[in-house]
C-alpha positions as CSV (number, residue, x, y, z in Angstrom):
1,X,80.0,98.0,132.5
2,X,78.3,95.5,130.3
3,X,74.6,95.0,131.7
4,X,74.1,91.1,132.6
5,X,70.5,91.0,131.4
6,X,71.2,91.5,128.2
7,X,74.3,88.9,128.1
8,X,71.6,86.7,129.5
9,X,69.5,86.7,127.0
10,X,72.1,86.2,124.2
11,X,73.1,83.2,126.4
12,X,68.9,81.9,126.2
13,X,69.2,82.3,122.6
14,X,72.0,80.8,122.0
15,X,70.9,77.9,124.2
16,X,67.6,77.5,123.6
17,X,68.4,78.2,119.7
18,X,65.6,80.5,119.2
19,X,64.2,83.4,120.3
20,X,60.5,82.4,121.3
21,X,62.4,79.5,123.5
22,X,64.4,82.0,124.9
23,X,61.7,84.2,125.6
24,X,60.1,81.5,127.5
25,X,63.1,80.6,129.3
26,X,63.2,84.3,130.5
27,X,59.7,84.9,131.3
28,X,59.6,88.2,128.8
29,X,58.6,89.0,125.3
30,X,60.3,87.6,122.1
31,X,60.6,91.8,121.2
32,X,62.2,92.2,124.7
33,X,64.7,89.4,123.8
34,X,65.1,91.2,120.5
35,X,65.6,94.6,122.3
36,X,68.1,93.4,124.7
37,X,70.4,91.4,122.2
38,X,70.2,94.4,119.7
39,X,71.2,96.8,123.0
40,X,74.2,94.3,123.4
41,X,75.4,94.6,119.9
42,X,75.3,97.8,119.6
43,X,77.3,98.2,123.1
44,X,79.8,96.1,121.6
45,X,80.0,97.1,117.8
46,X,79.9,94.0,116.7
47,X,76.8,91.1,115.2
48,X,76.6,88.5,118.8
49,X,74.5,85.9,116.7
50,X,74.0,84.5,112.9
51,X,70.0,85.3,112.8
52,X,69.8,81.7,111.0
53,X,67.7,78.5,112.2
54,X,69.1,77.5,114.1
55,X,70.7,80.9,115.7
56,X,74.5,80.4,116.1
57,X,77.1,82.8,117.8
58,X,79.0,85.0,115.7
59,X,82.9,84.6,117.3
60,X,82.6,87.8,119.1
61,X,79.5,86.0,120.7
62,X,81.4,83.0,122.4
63,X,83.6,85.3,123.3
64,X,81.0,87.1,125.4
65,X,79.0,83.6,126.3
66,X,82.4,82.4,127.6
67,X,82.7,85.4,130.1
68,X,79.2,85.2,130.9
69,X,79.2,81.7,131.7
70,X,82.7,81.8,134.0
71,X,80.8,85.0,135.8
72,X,77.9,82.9,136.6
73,X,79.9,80.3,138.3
74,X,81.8,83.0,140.1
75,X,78.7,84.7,141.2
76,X,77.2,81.1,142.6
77,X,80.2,80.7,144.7
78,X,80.6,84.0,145.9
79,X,76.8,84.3,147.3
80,X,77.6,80.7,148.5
81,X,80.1,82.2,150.5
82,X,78.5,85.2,151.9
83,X,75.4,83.2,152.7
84,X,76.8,80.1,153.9
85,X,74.1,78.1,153.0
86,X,73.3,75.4,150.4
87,X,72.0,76.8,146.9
88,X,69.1,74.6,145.7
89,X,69.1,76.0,142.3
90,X,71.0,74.1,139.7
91,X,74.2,75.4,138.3
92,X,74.6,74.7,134.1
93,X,78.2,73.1,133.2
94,X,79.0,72.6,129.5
95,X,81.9,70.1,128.9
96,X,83.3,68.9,125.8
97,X,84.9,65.3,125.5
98,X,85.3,62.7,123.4
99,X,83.1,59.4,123.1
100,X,86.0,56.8,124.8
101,X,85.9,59.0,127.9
102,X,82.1,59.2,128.0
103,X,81.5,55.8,127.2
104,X,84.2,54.5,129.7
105,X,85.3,56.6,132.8
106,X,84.3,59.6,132.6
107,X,80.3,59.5,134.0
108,X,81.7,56.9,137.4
109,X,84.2,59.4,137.9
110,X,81.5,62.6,138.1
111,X,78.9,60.2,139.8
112,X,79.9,61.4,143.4
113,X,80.0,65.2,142.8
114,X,76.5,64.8,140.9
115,X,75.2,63.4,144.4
116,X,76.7,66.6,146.1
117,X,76.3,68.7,143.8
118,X,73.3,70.7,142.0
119,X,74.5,70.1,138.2
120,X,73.1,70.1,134.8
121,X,75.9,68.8,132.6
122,X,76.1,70.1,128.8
123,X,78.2,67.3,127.5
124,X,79.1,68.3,124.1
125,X,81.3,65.3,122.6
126,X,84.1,65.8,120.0
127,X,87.4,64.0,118.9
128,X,90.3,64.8,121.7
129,X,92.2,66.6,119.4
130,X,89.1,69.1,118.8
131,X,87.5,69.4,121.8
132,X,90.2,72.6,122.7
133,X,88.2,74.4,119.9
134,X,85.3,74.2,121.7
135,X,86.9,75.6,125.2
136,X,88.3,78.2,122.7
137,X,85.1,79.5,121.2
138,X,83.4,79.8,124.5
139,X,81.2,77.2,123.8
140,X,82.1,75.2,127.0
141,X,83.6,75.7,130.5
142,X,86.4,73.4,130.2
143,X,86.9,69.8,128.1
144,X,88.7,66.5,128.2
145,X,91.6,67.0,125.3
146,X,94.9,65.1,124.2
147,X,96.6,68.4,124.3
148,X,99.4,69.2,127.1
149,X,99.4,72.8,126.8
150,X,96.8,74.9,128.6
151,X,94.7,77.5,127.0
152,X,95.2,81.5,128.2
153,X,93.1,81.6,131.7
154,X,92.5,78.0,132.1
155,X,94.5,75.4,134.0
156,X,95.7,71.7,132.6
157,X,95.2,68.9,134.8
158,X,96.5,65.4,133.9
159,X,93.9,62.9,134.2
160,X,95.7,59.8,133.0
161,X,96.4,57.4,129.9
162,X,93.8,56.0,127.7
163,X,95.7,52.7,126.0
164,X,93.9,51.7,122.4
165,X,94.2,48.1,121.0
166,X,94.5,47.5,117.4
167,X,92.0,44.3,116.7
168,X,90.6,43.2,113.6
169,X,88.5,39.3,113.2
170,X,89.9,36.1,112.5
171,X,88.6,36.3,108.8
172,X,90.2,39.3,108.2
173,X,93.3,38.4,109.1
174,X,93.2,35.2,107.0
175,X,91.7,37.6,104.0
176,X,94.3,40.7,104.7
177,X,97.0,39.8,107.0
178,X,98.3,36.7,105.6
179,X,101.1,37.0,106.3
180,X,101.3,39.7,109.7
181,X,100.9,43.3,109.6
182,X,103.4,44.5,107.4
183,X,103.4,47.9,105.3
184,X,102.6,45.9,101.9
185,X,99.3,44.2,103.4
186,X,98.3,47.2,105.2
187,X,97.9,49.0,101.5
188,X,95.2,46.7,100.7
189,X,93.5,46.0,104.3
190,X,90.6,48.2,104.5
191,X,90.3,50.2,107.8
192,X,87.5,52.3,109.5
193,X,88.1,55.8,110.5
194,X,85.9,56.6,113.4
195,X,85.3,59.9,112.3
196,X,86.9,62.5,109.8
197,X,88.3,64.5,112.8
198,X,90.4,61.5,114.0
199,X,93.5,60.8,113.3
200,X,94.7,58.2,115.5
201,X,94.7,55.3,113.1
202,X,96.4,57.5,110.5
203,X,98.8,58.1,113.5
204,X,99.9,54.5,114.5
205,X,100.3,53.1,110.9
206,X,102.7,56.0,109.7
207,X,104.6,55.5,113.0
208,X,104.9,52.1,112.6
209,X,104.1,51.4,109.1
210,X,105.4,54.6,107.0
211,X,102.0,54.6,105.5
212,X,100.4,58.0,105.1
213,X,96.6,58.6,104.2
214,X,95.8,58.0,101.3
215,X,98.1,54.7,100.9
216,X,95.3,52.2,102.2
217,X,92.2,51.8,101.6
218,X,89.5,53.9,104.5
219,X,86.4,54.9,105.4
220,X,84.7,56.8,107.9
221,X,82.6,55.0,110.5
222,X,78.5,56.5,111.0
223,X,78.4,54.3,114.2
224,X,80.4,55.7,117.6
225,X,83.4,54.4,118.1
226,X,83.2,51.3,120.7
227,X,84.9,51.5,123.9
228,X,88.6,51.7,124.4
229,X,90.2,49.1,126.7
């Protein structure tokens, strides 16, 4: 049996991104951290955490945070149960998601189970396409993605359809789009990629367009993209 103290405090590391933090967290000595994460990885055979600044997981690491954090929530329910009572402690989700649901639906939709429910929400945002990675890696409990297929252990809920409009200004349709959208202006209308991750303009123009990257002129975006309608 792995011992839970010692996933614990690879989980405060890993968190807090530093040992003294996670000795704080803890309420025990930066050695005892030390001790306990070095007991781990020996247990296991295998480095848990990149001994950089900040600390990062090894794989074999989210592997183990991953477990640690679906026992937590198992454990909260289960004493929930036994005890039937109300837990005033406060359980930690992480979530990953991308910035059109968090800018749009997706805080009014959790608004009534934060009022029932003692949560502290990780939100950890990525592109929809990428946001499996992070489920993957341990490094949340469960995300918002495009993908249909559902990971080994997890279950894949529909939520809905997100529609995307393509706009662009006045001027730079008089400038670009003399004559409509068509595949020979769209090789000289600049466009904005929201971030290099993705790839849903690149997506729509070769659908529509035949135009691959590369055959119009982009760049990627430092602001967030703006909400979807």
């Amino acid at each position: 049996m792995l011992d839970y103290r010692q996933i614990q405090a690879l989980a405060a590391v890993i968190e807090e991104q530093s040992f003294d933090r996670a000795a704080a967290k803890l309420h025990i000595t930066q050695s005892a951290v030390s001790q306990r994460l070095k007991q781990l990885e020996e247990r296991l055979g295998q480095a848990l955490v990149i001994r950089t600044s900040p600390v990062r997981a090894t794989p074999a690491g989210q592997q183990v945070l991953k477990h640690y954090r679906q026992v937590s929530l198992l454990q909260k329910e289960l004493l929930q149960e036994i005890y039937d009572a109300e837990d005033s402690s406060f359980t930690r989700l992480s979530i990953g998601l991308n910035a059109d649901s968090l800018s749009t639906w997706f805080l009014p939709a959790l608004q009534p189970l934060l009022e029932r429910e003692n949560l502290l929400l990780e939100l950890k945002v990525d592109d929809q396409d990428q946001t499996h990675h992070l489920l993957r890696t341990g490094e949340v409990i469960g995300c918002i993605t495009a993908s249909p297929e559902a990971m080994q252990g997890c279950n894949c809920i529909p939520l809905g359809v997100m529609p995307y409009r393509c706009l662009v200004s006045p001027g730079y349709v008089k400038r670009y789009l003399p004559g409509g959208p068509d595949a020979d202006n769209l090789r000289l209308a600049p466009a904005i990629e929201y971030n290099h991750k993705d790839a849903l303009h690149y997506r729509y123009l070769e659908r529509f367009y035949g135009l691959a990257p590369g055959d119009f002129p982009a760049i990627a975006s430092p602001r967030p993209r703006p909400s979807s309608t």
